[in-house]
Each structure stands twice: as structure tokens, then as C-alpha cells.
DRENDO-1510 file (C-alpha; in Angstrom, 1 decimal, always signed):
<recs>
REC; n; res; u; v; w
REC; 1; UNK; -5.1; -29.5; -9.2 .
REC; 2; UNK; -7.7; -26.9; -8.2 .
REC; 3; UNK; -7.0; -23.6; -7.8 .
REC; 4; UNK; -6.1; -21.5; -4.4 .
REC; 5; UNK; -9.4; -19.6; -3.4 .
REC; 6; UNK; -9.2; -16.2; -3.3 .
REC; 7; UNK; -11.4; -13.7; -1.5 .
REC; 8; UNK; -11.1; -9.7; -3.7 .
REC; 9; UNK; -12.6; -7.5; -0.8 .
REC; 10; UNK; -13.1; -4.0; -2.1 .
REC; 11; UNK; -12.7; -1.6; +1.2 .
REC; 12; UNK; -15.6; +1.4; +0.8 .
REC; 13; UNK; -16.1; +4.8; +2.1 .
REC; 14; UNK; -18.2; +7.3; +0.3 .
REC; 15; UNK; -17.6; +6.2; -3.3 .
REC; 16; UNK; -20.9; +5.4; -4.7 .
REC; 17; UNK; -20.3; +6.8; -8.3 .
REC; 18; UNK; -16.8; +5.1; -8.5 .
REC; 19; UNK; -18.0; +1.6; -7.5 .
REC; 20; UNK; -20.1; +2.0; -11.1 .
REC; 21; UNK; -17.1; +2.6; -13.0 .
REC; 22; UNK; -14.6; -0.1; -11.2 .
REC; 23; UNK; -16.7; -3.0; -10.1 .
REC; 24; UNK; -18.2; -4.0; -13.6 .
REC; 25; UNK; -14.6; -4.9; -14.8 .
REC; 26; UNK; -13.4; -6.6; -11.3 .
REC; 27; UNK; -16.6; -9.0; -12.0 .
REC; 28; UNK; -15.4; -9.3; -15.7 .
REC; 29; UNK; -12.1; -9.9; -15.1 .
REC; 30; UNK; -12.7; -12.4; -12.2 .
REC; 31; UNK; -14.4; -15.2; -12.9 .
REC; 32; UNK; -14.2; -18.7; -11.3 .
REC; 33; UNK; -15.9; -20.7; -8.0 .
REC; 34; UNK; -12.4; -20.2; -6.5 .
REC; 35; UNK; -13.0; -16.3; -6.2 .
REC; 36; UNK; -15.2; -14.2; -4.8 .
REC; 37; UNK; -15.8; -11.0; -4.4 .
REC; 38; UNK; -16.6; -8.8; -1.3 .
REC; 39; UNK; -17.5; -5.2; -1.3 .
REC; 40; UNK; -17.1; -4.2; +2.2 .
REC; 41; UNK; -18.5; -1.2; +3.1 .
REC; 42; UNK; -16.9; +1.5; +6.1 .
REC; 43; UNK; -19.8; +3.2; +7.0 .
REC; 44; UNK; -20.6; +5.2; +3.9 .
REC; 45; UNK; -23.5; +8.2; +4.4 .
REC; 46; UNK; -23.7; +8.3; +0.6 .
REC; 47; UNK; -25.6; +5.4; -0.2 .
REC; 48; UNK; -23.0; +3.2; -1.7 .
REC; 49; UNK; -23.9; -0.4; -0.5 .
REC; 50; UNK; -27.5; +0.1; -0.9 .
REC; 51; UNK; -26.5; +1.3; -4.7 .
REC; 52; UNK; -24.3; -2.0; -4.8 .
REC; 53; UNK; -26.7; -4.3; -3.7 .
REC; 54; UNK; -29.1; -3.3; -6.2 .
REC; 55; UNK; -27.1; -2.7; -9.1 .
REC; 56; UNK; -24.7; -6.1; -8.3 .
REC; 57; UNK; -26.8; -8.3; -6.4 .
REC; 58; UNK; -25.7; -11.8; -5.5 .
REC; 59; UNK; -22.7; -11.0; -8.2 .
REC; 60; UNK; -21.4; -9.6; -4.4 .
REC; 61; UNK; -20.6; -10.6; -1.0 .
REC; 62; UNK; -21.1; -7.8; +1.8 .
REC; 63; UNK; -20.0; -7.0; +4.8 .
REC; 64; UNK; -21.2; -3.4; +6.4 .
REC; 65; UNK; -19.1; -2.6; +8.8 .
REC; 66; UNK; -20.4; -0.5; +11.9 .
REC; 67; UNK; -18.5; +2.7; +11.8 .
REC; 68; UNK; -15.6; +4.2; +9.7 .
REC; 69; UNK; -12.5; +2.3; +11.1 .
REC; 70; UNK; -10.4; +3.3; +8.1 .
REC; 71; UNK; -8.3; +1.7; +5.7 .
REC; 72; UNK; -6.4; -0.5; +8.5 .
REC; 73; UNK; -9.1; -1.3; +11.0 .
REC; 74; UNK; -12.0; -1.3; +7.7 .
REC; 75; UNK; -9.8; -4.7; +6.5 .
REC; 76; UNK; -9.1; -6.4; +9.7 .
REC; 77; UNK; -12.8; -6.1; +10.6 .
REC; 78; UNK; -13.3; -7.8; +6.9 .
REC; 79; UNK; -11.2; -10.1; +6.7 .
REC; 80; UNK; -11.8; -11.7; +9.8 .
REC; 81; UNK; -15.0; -12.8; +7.8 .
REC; 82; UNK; -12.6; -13.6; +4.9 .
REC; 83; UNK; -11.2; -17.7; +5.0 .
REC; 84; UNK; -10.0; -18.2; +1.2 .
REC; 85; UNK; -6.5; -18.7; +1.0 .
REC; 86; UNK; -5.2; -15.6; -0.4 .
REC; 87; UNK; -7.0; -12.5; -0.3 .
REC; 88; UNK; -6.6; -9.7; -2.4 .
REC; 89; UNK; -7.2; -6.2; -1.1 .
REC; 90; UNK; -8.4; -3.9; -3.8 .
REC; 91; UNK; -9.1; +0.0; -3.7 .
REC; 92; UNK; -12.9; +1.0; -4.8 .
REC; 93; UNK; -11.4; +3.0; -7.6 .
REC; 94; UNK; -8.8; +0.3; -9.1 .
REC; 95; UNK; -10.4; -2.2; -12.0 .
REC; 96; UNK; -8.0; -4.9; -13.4 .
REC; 97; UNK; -6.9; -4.8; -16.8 .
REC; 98; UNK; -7.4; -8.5; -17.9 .
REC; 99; UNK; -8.6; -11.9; -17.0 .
REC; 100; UNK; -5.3; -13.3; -16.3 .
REC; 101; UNK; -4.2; -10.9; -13.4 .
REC; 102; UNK; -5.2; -13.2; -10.7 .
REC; 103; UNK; -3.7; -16.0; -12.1 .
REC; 104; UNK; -0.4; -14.2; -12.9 .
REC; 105; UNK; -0.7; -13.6; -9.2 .
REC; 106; UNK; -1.2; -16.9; -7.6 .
REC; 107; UNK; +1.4; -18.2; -10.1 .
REC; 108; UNK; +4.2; -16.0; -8.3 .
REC; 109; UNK; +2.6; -16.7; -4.9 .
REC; 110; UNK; +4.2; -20.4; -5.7 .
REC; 111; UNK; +7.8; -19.6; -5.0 .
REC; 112; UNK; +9.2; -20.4; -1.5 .
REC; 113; UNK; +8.4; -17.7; +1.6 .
REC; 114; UNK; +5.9; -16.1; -0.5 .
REC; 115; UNK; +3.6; -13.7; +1.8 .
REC; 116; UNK; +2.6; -11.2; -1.0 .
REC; 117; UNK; +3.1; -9.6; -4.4 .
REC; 118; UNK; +1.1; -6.8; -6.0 .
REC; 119; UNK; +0.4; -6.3; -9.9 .
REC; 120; UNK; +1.7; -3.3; -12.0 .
REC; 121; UNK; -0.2; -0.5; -11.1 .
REC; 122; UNK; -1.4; +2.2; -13.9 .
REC; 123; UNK; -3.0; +5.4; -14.2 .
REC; 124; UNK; -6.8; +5.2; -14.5 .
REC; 125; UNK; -7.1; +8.2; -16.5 .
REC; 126; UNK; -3.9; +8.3; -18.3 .
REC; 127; UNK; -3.0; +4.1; -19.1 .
REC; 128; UNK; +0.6; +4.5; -20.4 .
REC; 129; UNK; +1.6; +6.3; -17.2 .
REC; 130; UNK; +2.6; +4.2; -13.7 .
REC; 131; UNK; -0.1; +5.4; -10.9 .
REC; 132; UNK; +1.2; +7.2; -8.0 .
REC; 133; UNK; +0.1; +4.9; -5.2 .
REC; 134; UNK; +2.5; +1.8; -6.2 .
REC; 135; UNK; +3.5; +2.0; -9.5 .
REC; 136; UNK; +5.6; -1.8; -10.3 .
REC; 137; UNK; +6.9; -2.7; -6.8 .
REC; 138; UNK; +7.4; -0.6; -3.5 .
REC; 139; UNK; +11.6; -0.1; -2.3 .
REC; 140; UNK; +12.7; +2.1; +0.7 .
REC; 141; UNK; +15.6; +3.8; +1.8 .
REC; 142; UNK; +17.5; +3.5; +5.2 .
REC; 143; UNK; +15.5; +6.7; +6.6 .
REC; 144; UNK; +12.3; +5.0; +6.5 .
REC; 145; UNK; +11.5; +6.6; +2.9 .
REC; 146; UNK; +9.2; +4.8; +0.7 .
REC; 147; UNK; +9.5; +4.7; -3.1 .
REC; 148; UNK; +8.8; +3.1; -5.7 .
REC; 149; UNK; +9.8; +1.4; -9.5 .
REC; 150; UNK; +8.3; +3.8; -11.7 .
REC; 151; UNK; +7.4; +6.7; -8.7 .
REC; 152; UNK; +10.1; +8.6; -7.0 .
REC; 153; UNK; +8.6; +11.0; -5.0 .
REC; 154; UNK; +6.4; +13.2; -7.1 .
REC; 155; UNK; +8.3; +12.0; -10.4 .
REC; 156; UNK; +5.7; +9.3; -12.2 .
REC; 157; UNK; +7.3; +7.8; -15.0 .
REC; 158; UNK; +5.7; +6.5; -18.7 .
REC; 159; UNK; +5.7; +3.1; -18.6 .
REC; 160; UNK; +7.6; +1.5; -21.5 .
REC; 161; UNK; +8.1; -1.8; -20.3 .
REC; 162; UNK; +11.0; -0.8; -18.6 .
REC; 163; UNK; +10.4; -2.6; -15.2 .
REC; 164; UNK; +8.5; -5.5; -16.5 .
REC; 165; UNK; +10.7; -8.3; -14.9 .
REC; 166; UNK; +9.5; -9.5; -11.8 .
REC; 167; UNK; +11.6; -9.2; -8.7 .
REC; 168; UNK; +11.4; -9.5; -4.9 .
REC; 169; UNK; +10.6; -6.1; -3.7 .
REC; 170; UNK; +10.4; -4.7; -0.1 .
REC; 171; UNK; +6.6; -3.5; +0.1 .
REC; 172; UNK; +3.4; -4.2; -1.9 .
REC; 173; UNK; +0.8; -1.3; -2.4 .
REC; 174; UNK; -2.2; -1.3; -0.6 .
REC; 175; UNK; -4.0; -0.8; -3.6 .
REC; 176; UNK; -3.7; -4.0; -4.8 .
REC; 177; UNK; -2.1; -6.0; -2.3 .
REC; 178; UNK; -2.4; -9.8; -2.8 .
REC; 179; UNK; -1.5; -11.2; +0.5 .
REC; 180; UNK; -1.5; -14.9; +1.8 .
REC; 181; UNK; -4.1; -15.9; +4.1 .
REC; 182; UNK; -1.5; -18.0; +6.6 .
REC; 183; UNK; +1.1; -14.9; +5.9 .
REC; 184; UNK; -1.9; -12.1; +7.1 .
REC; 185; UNK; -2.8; -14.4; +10.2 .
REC; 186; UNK; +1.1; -14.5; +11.7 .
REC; 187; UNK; +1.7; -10.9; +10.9 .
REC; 188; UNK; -1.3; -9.9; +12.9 .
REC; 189; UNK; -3.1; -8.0; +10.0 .
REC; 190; UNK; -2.6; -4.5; +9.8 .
REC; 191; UNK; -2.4; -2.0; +12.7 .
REC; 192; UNK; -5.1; -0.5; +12.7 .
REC; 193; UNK; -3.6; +2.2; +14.8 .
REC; 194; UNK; -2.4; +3.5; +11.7 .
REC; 195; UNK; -6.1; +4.3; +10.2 .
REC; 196; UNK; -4.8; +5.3; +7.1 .
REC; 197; UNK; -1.3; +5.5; +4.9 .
REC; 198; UNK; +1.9; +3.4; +5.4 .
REC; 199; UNK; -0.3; +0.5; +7.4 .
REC; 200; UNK; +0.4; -2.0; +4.3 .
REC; 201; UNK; +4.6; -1.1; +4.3 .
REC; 202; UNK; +4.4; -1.6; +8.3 .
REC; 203; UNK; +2.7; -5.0; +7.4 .
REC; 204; UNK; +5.3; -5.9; +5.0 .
REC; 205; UNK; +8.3; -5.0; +6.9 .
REC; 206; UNK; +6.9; -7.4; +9.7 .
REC; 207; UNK; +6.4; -9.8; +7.0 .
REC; 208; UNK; +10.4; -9.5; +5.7 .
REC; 209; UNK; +11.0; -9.6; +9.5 .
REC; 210; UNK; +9.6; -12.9; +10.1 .
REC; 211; UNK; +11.4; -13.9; +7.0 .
REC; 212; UNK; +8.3; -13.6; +3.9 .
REC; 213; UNK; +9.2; -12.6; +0.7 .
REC; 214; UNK; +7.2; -10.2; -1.1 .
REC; 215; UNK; +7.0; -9.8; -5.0 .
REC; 216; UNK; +6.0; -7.2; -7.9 .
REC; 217; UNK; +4.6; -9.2; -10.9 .
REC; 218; UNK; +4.5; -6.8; -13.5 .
REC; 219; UNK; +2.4; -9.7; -15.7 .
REC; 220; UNK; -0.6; -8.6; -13.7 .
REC; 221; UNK; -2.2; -5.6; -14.2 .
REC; 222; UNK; -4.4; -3.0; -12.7 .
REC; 223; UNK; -5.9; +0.7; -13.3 .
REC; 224; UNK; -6.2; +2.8; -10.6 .
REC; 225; UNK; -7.2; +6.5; -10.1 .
REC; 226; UNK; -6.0; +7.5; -6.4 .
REC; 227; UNK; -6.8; +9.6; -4.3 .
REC; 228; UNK; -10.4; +8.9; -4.7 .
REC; 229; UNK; -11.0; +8.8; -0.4 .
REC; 230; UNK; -7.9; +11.3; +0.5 .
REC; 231; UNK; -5.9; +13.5; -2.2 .
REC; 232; UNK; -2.2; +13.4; -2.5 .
REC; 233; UNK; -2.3; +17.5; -1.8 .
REC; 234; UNK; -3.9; +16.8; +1.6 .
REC; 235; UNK; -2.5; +18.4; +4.6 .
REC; 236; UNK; -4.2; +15.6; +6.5 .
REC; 237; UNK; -2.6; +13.0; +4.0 .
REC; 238; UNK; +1.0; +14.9; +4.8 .
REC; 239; UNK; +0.2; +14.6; +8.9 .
REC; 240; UNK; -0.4; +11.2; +8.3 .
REC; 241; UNK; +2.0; +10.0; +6.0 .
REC; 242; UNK; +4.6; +12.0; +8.3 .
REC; 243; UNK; +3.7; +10.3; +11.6 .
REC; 244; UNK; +2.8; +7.0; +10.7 .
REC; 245; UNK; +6.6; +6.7; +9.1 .
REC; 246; UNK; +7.9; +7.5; +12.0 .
REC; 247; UNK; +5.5; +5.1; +14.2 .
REC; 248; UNK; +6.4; +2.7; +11.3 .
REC; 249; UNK; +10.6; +3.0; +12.1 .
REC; 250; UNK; +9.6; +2.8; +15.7 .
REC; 251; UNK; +7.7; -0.5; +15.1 .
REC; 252; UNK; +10.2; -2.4; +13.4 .
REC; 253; UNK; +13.9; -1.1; +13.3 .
REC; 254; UNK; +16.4; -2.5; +16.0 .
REC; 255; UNK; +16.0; -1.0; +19.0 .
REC; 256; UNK; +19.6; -0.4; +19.6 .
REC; 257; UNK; +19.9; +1.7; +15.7 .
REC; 258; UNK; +16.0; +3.2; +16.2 .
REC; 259; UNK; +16.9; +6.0; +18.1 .
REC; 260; UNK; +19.6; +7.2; +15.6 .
REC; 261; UNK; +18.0; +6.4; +12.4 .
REC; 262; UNK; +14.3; +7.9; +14.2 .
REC; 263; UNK; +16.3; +11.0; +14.5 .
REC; 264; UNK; +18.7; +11.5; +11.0 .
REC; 265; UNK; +14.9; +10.7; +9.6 .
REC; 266; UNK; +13.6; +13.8; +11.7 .
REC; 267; UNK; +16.3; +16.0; +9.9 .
REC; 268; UNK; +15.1; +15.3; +6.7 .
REC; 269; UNK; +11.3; +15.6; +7.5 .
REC; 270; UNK; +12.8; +19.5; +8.3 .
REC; 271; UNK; +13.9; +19.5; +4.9 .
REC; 272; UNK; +10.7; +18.6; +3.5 .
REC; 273; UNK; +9.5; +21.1; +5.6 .
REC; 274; UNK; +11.5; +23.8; +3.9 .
REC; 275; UNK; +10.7; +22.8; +0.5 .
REC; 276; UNK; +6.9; +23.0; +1.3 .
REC; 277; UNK; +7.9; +26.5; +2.0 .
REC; 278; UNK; +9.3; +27.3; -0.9 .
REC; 279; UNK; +6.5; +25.8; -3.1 .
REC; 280; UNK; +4.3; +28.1; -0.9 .
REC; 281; UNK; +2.2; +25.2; +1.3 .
REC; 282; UNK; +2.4; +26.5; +4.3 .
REC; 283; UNK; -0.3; +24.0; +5.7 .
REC; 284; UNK; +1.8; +20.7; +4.6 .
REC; 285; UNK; +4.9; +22.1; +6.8 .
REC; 286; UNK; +2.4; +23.0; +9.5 .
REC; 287; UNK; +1.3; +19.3; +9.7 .
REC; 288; UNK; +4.9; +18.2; +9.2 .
REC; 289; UNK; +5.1; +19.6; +12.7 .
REC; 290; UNK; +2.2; +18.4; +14.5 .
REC; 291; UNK; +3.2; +15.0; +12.9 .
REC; 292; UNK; +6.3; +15.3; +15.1 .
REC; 293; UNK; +4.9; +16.3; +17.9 .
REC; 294; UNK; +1.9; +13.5; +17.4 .
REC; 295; UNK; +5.1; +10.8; +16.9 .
REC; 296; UNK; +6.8; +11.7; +20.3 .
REC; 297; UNK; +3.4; +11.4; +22.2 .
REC; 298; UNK; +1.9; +8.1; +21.4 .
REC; 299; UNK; +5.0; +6.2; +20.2 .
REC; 300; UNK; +5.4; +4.4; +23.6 .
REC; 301; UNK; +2.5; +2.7; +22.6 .
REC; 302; UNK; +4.1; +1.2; +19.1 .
REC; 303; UNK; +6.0; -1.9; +19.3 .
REC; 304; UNK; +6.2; -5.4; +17.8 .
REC; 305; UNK; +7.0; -8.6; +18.8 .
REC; 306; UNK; +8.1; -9.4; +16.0 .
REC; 307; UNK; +12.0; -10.4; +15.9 .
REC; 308; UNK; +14.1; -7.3; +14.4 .
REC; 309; UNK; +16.8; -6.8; +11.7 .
REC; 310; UNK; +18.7; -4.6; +9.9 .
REC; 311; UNK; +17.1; -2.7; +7.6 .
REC; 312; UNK; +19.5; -2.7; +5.0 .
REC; 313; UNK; +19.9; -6.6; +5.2 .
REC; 314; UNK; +16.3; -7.0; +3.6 .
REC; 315; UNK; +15.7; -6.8; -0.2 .
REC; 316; UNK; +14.3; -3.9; -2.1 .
REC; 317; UNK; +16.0; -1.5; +0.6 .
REC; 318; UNK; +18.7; +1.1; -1.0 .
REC; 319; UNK; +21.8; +2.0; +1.2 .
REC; 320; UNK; +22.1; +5.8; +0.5 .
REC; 321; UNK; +19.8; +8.2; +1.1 .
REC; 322; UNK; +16.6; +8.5; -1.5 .
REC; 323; UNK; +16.4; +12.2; +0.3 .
REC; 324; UNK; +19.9; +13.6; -0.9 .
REC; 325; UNK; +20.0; +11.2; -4.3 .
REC; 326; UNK; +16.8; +12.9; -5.6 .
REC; 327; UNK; +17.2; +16.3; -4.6 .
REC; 328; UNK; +20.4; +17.3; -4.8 .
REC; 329; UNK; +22.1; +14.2; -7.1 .
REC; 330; UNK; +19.2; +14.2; -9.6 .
REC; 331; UNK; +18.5; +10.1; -9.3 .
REC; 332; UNK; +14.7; +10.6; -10.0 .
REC; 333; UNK; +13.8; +7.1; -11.8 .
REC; 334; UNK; +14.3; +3.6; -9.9 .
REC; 335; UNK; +17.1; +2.8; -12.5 .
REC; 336; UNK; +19.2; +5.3; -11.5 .
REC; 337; UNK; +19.3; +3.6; -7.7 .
REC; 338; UNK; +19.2; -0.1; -9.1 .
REC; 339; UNK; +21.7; -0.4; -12.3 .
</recs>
């Protein structure tokens, strides 16, 4: 039987000298006529697809899209192009780690409800060490905090083969998420509202709404260096991680629990707030605040059709709160919330 076509579209903003490092082992690791591989480019001023084109050639497929729309609208303007059956939305600055990682992937896209799965996700730099931005699988909390299996907060574990089983999870990382073409279309995409940060967990938890199923398949592996477009010690990062969590809740939690949850979620943004303080980052509590105040102004405009449930009734969701288990119970590693 022949294999399910896959379009890898590689999203790219201003990282010309990256796309040297990463795209030689994406074309290594990728061969086949059922794949191909896209660079699409969001308006870069640095030269990048002109560097691509004549350092790749026909290796490529591109797509220049007219202005920055960011990591949410940059991939719905692709992938409208896009037609294979699964599509695979890699960072610039991730490379995969062996030939077999797409097939590892559209192996576990076989299993009933499947809408999307992501590979294990390591440090470029430092290869024994999960990568911040996904690590083996994405969970979440009641309160609309995301986490991961092998990165709790700012607590990145070695990885030993520790979470190398595959399991459902509730969110797949942007960095390498491996979505299903028919799955994408019914979600609507991503919103690209967002423009950056939490857009691919707001997919997935319309996804588990509708009733998908998404998976971490540890088998399939990538390197990844983050933070390559936006660093993790960005105020601008913390605005928008801040609001688009809350815009997130607002999107998809029952409307008669929102409210509620919206504000216990509120309290702990304050106490993030205070532990900025103490760390001395004055800025990040700053934006914590105009995050709020961005939240209560536009959220009218955020809702989905899509049907509603509870939070906790989907998989990969913990029932206490990450918050209080990390801070003040010490449950810093994924095993200590799933024993």
C-alpha cells in the first residue's frame, strides 16, 4: 500500500543562517515521492528565501508569503497551498534525528480518532537534554497551565528514556506538530488571532473537543534549538504567552465553569507576578499586567463553535493545580503528577 503524502512546511522569519544548519538534515532525513518539503517564507528582510533558493534549489517547494502574519496566520496562509494528507509543521531551527521519524509518525497516525502526534523533542545544543518548547508530549492543568513530559516550567529534565512509551497526550508542540490534513480542515486551522504562542494548544483542545485524539511518539525524534524568532526571557513572549492563555480558556472551556476557572487562573498569573519580582524582572510582571488588561478588552471577540466539555474529562489534563504542586509541593518532573 502506498504511503500517506506528507507535506514538512518549514514557517520562516529572519533565519537565514539557521536554515543552513537545519534544512540539510530535514532533506537527509526525508526522502520519498510521498513527501515534500516547503520552506515558506513570512516576509523575511534578511535574505533568507533568496539564500534557500540558491543554496536548495528544486530540493524545495516555496511559498513567500506577503507580509509577516506570524506563526498562526504564516501556516494558515501555507497550508491553504498544502493538499498532502498529513502535514507536518516544522520550526526553521529543528532538524530530525533519523530517517525513520516520519514513518514512526504516520505509523501512530493509524490508530482510531487520530488528529495529531509530535516526536520527542531534544535540545539542539545539548542532545541528552528534552528541549524546552515540547519536550515528549504536552499535558495541562485545570487553570489553563501548559506543561510538559520532561519540562515543568523552567525545570528541563535529562532524558534517560524515562518517557519513551507512547501515550495519548493533551497538546502537540508547535515545533513539530504532525497534524492530519482532514483533522486541520474541521478544526479551522489555527487562529491566527493568536500571532504567536499557545495557537497550536488552542488547536488541539478544539481538536479533543470535537473528539481527536492526539499522541506523543517518543520513537520519532527531533533536535531543536528555540527561541531562535522570540527568546523564552522575552517580555513580549511573557505578554503573549499570558493573554493568549487566557483568550485560549475563553475559547474553549464551558461557558457556564469559564468565568470561574478565567478568574482562579487570574490569581495565579498574580503569583507569577510576584515571583518575577522577586527574581528581579520587573518588565515580565509589567506585561503580566498589560496581558490582563489586553485579555478583558478583545476577549468578546474569542469564541468557538466548537461543542464544549469539561476540561478535566479529556486526556493528558491533571486535576490539581500544576501552580501549587510545583511551587510549594516540589512535583517538578511529569512523574511526580502521573505515577
Amino acid at each position: 500500500m502506498d504511503k500517506p503524502t506528507v507535506d514538512v512546511v518549514i514557517l520562516n522569519y529572519n533565519t537565514r543562517d539557521i536554515l543552513a544548519q537545519c534544512i540539510p538534515n530535514v532533506l537527509k532525513y526525508s526522502q520519498g515521492e510521498h513527501v515534500r518539503i516547503v520552506l515558506a517564507d513570512n516576509c523575511s528582510t534578511d535574505g533568507s528565501i533568496e539564500f534557500a533558493r540558491k543554496t536548495f534549489g528544486e530540493q524545495l517547494d516555496y511559498i513567500e508569503i506577503p507580509e509577516n502574519l506570524g506563526f498562526a496566520g504564516g501556516y494558515n496562509y501555507a497550508l491553504a497551498q498544502c493538499s498532502s494528507d498529513y502535514f507536518l509543521l516544522l520550526n526553521s531551527d529543528a532538524e530530525p534525528a533519523h530517517d525513520e521519524w516520519l514513518d514512526e509518525l504516520i505509523e501512530a497516525s493509524q490508530q482510531p480518532h487520530f488528529a495529531a502526534a509530535q516526536p520527542k523533542i531534544l535540545d539542539y545544543n545539548q542532545r541528552n537534554q528534552f528541549e524546552y518548547a515540547g519536550a515528549n508530549g504536552g499535558f495541562m492543568d485545570p487553570y489553563g497551565f501548559p506543561f510538559c513530559r520532561g519540562r515543568i516550567f523552567g525545570n528541563v529534565e535529562t532524558d534517560t528514556q524515562q518517557y519513551d512509551e507512547p501515550i495519548e497526550i493533551f497538546w502537540a508542540s508547535g515545533a513539530a506538530l504532525f497534524v492530519k490534513r482532514e483533522a486541520w480542515e474541521n478544526a479551522g486551522g489555527l487562529d491566527d488571532r493568536f500571532f504567536a504562542h499557545m495557537e497550536e494548544i488552542d488547536l488541539c483542545w478544539r481538536l479533543k473537543n470535537l473528539g481527536y485524539k492526539i499522541y506523543s511518539v517518543p520513537s520519532s525524534r527531533v533536535f531543536h534549538m528555540g527561541g531562535a524568532t522570540l527568546s523564552n526571557q522575552s517580555p513580549r513572549k511573557t505578554f503573549l504567552n499570558f493573554r493568549n492563555g487566557l483568550l485560549m480558556m475563553h475559547k474553549n472551556l464551558e461557558e457556564d465553569k469559564r468565568d470561574r476557572i478565567i478568574f482562579q487562573r487570574k490569581l495565579f498569573d498574580g503569583l507569577a507576578g510576584v515571583f518575577f519580582l522577586i527574581q528581579g524582572k520587573f518588565q515580565h510582571t509589567v506585561e503580566i499586567i498589560k496581558a490582563h488588561r489586553a485579555f478583558d478588552k478583545i476577549k468578546i471577540e474569542f469564541h468557538s463553535d466548537t461543542p464544549k466539555k469539561d476540561i478535566k474529562s479529556h486526556a493528558g489534563v491533571i486535576t490539581d493545580s500544576l501552580v501549587l504542586g510545583y511551587f510549594f509541593k516540589g512535583k517538578r518532573t511529569w512523574n511526580r503528577w502521573f505515577r
